[in-house]
Biopython code that builds the backbone (N, CA, C, O; Angstrom):
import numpy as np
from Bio.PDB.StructureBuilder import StructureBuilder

atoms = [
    (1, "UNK", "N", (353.876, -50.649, 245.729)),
    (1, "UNK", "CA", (353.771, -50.159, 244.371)),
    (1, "UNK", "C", (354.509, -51.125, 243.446)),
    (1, "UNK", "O", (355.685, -51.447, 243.616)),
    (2, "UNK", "N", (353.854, -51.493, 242.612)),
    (2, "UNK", "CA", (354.160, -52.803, 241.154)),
    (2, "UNK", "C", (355.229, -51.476, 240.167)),
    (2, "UNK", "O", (354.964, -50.382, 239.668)),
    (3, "UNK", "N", (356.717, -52.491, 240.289)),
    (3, "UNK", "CA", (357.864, -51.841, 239.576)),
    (3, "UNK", "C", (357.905, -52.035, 238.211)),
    (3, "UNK", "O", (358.680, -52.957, 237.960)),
    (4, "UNK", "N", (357.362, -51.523, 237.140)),
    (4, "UNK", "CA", (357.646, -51.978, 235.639)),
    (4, "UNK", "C", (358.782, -51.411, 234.864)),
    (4, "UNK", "O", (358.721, -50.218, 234.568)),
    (5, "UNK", "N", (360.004, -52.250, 234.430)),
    (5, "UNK", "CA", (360.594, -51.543, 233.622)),
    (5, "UNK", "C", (360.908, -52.045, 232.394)),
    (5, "UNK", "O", (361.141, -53.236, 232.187)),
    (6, "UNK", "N", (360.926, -51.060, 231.456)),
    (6, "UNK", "CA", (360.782, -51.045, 229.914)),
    (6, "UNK", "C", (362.050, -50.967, 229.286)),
    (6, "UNK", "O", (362.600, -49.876, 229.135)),
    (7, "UNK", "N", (362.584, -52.077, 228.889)),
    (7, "UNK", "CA", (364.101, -52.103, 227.878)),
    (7, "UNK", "C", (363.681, -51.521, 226.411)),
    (7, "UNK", "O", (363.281, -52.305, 225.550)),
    (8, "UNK", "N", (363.775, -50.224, 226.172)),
    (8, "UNK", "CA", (363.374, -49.951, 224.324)),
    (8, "UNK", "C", (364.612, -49.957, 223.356)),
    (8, "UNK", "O", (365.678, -49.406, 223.632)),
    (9, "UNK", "N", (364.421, -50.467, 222.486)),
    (9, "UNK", "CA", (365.522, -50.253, 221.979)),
    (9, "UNK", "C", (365.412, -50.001, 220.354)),
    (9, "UNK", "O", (366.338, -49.970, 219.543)),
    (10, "UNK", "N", (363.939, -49.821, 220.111)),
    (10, "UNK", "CA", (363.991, -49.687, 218.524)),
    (10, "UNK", "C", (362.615, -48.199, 219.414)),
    (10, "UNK", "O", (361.661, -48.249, 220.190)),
    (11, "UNK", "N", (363.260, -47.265, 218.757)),
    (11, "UNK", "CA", (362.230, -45.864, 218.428)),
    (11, "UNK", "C", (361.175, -46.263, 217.552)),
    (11, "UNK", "O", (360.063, -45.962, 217.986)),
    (12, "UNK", "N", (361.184, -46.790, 216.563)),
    (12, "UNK", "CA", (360.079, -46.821, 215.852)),
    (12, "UNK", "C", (358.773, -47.729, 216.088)),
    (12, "UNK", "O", (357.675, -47.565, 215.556)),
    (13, "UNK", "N", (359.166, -48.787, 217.067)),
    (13, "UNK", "CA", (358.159, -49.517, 217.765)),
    (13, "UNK", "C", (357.509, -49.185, 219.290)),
    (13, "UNK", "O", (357.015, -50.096, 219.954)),
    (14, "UNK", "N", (357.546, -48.149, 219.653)),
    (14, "UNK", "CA", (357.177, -47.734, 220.809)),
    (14, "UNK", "C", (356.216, -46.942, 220.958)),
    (14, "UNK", "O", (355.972, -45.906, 220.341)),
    (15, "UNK", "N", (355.283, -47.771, 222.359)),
    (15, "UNK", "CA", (353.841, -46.976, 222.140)),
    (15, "UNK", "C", (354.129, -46.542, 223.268)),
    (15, "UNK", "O", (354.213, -47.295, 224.239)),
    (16, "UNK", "N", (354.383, -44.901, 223.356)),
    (16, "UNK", "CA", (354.475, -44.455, 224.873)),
    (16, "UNK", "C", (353.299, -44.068, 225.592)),
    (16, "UNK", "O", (353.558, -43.523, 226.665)),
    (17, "UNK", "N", (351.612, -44.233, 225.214)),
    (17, "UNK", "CA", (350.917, -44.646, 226.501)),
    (17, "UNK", "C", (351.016, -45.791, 227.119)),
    (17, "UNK", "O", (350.151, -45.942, 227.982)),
    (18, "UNK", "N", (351.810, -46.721, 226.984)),
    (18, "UNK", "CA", (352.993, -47.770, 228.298)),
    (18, "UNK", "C", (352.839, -47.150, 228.923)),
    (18, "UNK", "O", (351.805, -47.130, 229.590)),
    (19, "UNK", "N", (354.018, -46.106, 229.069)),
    (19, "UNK", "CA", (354.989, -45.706, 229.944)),
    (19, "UNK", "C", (354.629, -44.694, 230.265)),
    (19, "UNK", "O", (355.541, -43.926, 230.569)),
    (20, "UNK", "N", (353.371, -44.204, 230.365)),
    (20, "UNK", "CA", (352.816, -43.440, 231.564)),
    (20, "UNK", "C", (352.276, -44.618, 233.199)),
    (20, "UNK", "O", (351.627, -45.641, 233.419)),
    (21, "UNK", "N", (353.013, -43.667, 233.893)),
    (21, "UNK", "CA", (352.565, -44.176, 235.003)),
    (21, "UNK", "C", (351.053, -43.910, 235.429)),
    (21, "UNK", "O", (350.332, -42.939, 235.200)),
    (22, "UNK", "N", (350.820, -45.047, 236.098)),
    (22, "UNK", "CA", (349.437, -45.198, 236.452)),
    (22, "UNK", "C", (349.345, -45.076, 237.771)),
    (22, "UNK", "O", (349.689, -45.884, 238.633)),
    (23, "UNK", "N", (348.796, -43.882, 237.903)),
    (23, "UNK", "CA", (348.857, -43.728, 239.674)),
    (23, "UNK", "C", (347.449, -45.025, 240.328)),
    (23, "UNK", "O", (347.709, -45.909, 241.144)),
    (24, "UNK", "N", (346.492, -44.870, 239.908)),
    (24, "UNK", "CA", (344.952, -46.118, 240.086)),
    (24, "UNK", "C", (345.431, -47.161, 240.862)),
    (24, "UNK", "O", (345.290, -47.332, 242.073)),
    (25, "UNK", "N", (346.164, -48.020, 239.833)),
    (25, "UNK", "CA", (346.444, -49.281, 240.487)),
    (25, "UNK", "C", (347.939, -49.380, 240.910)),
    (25, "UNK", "O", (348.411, -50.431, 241.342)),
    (26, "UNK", "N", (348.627, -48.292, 240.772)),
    (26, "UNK", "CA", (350.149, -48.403, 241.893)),
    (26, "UNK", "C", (351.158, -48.663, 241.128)),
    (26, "UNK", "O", (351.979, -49.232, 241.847)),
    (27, "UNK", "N", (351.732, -48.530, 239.638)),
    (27, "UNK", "CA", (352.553, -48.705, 238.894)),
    (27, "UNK", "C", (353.544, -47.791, 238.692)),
    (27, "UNK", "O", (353.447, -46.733, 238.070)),
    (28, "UNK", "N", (354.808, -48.383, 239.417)),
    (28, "UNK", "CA", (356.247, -46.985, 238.976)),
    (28, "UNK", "C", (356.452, -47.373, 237.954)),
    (28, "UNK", "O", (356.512, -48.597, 237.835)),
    (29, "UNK", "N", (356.634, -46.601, 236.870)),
    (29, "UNK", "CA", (357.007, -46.804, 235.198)),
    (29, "UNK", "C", (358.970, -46.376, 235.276)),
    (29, "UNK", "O", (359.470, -45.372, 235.784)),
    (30, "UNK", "N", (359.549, -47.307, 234.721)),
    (30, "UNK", "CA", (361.328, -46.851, 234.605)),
    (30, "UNK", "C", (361.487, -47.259, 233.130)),
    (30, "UNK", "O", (360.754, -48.054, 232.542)),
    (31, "UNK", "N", (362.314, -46.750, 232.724)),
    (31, "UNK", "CA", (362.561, -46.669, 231.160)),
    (31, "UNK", "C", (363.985, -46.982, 230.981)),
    (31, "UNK", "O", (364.669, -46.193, 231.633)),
    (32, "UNK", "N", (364.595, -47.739, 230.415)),
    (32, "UNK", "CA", (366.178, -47.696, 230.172)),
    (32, "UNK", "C", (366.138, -47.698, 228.221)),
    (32, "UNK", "O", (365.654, -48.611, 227.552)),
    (33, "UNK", "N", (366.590, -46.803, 227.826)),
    (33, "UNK", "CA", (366.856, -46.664, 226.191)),
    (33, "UNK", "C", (367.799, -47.399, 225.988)),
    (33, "UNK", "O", (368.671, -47.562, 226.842)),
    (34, "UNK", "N", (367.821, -48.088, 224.629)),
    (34, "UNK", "CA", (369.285, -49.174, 224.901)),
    (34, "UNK", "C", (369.254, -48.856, 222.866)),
    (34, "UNK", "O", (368.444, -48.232, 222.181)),
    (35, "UNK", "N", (370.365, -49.523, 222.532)),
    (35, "UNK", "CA", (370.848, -49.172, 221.151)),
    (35, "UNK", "C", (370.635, -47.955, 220.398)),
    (35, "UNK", "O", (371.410, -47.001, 220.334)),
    (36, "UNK", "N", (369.258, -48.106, 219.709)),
    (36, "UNK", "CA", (368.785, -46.857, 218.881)),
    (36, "UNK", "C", (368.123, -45.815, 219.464)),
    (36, "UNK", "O", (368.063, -44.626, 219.150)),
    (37, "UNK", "N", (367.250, -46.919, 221.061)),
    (37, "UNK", "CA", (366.421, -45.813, 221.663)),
    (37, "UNK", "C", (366.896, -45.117, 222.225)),
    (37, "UNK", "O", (366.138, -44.321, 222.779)),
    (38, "UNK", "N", (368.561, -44.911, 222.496)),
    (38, "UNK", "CA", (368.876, -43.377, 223.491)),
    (38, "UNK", "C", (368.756, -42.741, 222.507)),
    (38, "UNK", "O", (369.137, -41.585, 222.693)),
    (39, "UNK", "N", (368.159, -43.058, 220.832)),
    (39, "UNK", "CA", (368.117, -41.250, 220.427)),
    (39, "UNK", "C", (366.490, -40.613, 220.572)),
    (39, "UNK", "O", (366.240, -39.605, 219.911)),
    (40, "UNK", "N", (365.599, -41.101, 221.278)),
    (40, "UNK", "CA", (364.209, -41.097, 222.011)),
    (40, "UNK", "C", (364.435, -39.749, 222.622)),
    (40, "UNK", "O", (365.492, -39.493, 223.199)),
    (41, "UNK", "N", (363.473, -38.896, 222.506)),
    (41, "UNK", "CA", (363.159, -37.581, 223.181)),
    (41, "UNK", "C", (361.865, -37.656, 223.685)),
    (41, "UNK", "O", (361.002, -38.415, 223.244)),
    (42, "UNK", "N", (361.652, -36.479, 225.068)),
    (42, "UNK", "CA", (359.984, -36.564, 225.135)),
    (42, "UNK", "C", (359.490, -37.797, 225.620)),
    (42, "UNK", "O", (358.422, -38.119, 225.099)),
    (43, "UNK", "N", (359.908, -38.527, 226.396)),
    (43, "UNK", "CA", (359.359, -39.568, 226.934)),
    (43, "UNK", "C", (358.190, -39.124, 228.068)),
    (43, "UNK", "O", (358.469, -38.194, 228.824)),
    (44, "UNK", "N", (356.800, -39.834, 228.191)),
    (44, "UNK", "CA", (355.993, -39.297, 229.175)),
    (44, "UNK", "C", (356.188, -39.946, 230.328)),
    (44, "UNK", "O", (355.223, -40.586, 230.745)),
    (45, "UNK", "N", (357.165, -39.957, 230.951)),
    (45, "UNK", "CA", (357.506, -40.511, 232.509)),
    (45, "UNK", "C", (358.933, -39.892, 232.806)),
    (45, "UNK", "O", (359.751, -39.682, 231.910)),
    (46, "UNK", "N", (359.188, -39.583, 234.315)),
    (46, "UNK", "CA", (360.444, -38.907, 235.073)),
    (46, "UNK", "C", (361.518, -39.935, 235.205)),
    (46, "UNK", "O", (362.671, -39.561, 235.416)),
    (47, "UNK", "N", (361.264, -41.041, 235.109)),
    (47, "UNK", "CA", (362.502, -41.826, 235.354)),
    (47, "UNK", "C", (363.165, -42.719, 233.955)),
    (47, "UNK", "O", (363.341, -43.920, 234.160)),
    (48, "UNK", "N", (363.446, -42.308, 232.892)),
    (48, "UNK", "CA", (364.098, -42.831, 231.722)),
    (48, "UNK", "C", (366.016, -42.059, 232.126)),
    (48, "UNK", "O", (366.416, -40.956, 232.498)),
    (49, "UNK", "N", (366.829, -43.656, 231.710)),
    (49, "UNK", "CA", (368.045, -43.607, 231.793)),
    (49, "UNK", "C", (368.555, -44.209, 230.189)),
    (49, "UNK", "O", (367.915, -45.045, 229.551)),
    (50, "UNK", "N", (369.465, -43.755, 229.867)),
    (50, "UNK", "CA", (370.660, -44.320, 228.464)),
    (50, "UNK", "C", (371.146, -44.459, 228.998)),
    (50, "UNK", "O", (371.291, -43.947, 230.108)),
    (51, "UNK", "N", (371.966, -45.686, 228.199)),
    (51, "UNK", "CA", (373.010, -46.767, 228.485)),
    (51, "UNK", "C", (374.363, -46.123, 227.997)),
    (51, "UNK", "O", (374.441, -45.435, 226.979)),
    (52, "UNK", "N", (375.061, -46.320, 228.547)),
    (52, "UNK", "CA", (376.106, -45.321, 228.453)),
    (52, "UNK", "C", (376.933, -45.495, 227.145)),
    (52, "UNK", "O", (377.470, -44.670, 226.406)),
    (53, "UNK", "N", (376.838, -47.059, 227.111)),
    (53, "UNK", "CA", (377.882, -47.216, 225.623)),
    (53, "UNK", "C", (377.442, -47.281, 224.327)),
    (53, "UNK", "O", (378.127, -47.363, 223.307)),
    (54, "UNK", "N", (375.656, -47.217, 224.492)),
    (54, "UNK", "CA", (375.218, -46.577, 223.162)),
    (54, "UNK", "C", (375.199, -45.465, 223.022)),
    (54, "UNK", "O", (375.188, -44.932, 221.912)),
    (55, "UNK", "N", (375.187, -44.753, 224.292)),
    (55, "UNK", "CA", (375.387, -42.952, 223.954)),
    (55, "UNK", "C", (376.588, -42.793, 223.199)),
    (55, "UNK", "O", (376.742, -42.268, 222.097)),
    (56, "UNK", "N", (377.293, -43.248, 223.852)),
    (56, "UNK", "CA", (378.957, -43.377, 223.227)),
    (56, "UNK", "C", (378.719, -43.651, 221.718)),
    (56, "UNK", "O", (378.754, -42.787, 220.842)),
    (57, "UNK", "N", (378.514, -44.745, 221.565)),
    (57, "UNK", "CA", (378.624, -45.288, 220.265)),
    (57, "UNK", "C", (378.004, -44.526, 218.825)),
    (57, "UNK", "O", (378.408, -44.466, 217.664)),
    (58, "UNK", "N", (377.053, -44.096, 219.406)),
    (58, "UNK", "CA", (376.041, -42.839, 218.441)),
    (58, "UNK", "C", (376.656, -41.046, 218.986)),
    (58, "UNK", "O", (375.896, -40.077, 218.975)),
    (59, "UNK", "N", (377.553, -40.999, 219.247)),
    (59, "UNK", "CA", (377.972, -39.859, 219.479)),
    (59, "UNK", "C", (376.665, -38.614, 219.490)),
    (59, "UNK", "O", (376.473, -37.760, 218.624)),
    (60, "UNK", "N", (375.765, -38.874, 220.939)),
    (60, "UNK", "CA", (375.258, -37.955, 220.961)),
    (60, "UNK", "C", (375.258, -37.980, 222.474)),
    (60, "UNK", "O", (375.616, -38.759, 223.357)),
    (61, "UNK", "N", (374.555, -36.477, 222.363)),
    (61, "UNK", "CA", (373.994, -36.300, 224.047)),
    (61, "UNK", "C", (373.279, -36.228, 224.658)),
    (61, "UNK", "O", (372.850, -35.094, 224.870)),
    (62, "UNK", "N", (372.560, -37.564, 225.475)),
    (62, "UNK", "CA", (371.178, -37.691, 225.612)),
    (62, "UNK", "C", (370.498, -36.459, 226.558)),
    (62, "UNK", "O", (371.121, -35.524, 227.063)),
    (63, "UNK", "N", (369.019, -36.727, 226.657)),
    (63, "UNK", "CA", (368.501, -35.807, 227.531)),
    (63, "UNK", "C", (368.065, -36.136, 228.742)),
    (63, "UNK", "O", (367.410, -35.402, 229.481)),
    (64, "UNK", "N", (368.571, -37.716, 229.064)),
    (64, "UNK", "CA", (368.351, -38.312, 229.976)),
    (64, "UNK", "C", (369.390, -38.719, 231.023)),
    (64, "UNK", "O", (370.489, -38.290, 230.673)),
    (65, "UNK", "N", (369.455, -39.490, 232.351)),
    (65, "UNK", "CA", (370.690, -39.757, 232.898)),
    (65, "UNK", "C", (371.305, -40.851, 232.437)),
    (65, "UNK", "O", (370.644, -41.772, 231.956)),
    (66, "UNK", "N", (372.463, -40.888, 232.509)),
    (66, "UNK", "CA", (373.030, -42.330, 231.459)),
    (66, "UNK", "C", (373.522, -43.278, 232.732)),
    (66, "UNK", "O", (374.039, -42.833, 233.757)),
    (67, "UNK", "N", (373.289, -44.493, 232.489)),
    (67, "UNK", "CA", (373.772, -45.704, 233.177)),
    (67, "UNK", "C", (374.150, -46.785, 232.985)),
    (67, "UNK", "O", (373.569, -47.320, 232.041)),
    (68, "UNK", "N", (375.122, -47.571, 233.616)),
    (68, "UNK", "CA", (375.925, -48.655, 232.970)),
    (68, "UNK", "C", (375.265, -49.399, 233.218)),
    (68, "UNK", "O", (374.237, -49.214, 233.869)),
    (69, "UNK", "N", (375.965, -51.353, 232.416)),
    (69, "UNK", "CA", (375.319, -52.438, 232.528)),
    (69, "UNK", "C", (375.180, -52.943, 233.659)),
    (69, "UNK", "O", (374.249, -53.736, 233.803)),
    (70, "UNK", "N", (376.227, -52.584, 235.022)),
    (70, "UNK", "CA", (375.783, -52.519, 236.011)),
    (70, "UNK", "C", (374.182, -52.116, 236.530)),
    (70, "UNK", "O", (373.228, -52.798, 236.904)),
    (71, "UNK", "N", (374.410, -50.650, 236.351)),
    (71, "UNK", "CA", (372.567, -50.268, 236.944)),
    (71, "UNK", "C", (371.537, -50.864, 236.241)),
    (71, "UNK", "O", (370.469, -51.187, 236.759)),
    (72, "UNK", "N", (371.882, -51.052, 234.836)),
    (72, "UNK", "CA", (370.885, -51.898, 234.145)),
    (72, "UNK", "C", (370.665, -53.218, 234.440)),
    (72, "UNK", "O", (369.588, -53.794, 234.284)),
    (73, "UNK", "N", (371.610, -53.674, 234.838)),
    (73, "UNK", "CA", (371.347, -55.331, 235.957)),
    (73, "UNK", "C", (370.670, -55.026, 237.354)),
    (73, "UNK", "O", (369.903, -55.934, 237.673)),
    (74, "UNK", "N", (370.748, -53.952, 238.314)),
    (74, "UNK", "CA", (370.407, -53.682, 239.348)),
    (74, "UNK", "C", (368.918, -53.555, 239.039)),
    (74, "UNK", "O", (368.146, -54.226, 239.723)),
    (75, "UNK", "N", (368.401, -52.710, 238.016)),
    (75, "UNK", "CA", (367.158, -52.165, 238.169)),
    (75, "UNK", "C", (366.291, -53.246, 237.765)),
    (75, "UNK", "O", (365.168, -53.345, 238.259)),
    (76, "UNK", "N", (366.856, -54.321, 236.637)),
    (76, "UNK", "CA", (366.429, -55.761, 236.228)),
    (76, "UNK", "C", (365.723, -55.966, 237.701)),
    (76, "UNK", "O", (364.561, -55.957, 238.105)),
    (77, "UNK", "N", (366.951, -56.145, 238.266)),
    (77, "UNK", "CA", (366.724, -57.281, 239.692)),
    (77, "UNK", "C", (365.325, -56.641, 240.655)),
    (77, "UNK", "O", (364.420, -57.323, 241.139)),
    (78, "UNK", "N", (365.499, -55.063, 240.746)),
    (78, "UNK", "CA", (364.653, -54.731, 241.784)),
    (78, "UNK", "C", (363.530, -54.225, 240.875)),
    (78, "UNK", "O", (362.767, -53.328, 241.234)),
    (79, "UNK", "N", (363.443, -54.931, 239.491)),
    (79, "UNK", "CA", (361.568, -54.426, 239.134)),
    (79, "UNK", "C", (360.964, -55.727, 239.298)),
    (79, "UNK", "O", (361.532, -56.815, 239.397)),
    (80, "UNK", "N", (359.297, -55.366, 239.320)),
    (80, "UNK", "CA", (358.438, -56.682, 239.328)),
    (80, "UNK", "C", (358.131, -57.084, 238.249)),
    (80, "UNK", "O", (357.550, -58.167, 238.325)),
    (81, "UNK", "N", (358.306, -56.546, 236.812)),
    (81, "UNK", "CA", (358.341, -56.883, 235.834)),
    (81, "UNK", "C", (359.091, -56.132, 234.679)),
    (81, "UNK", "O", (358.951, -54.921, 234.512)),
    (82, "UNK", "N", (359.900, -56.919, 233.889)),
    (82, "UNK", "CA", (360.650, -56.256, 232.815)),
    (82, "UNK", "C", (360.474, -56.881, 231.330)),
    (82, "UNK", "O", (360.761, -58.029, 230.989)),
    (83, "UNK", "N", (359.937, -55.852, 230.540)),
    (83, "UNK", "CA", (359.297, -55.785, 229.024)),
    (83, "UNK", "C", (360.272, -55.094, 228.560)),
    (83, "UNK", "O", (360.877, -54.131, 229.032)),
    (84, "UNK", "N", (360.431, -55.954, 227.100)),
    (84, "UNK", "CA", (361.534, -55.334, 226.337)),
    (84, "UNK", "C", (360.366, -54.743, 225.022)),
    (84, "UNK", "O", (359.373, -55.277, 224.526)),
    (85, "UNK", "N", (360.975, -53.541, 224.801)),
    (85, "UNK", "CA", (360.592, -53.351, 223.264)),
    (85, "UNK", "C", (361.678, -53.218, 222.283)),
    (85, "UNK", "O", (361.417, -53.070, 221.089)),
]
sb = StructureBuilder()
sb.init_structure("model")
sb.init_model(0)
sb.init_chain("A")
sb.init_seg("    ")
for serial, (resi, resn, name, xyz) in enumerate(atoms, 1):
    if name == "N":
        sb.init_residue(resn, " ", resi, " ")
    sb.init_atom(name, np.array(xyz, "f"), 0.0, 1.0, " ", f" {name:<3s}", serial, name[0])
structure = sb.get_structure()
């Protein structure tokens, strides 16, 4: 299965039929929200994470799991492709 993951970081530029996964041709969809996008709700895929120190920084509380620049380097490494928006 072809790993895609999506760095968003501006809400207002995001087309979330992306980030539906495509079962057809074998695509896991992962999402990491970064600056503005941990304030993103309603995403159409199970695996979206915030970055922990923009949660911080925007004093809110996401609806997603939050993860450091660590996991955000890990998940870099183990996708087959990574698109920033």
């Amino acid at each position: 299965m072809r790993k895609i993951l999506y760095l968003v970081k501006d809400p207002d530029h995001i087309r979330t039929d992306l980030l539906v996964p495509d079962q057809v041709s074998g695509r896991e969809v992962s999402v990491i929200l970064l600056q503005d996008g941990v304030t993103l709700t309603d995403l159409p895929t199970n695996r979206v994470y915030a970055l922990s120190d923009d949660v911080r920084a925007r004093h809110i509380t996401p609806s997603y799991p939050v993860v450091s620049y660590a996991d955000v380097l890990r998940m870099m490494f183990e996708a087959d492709a990574v698109i920033a928006l």
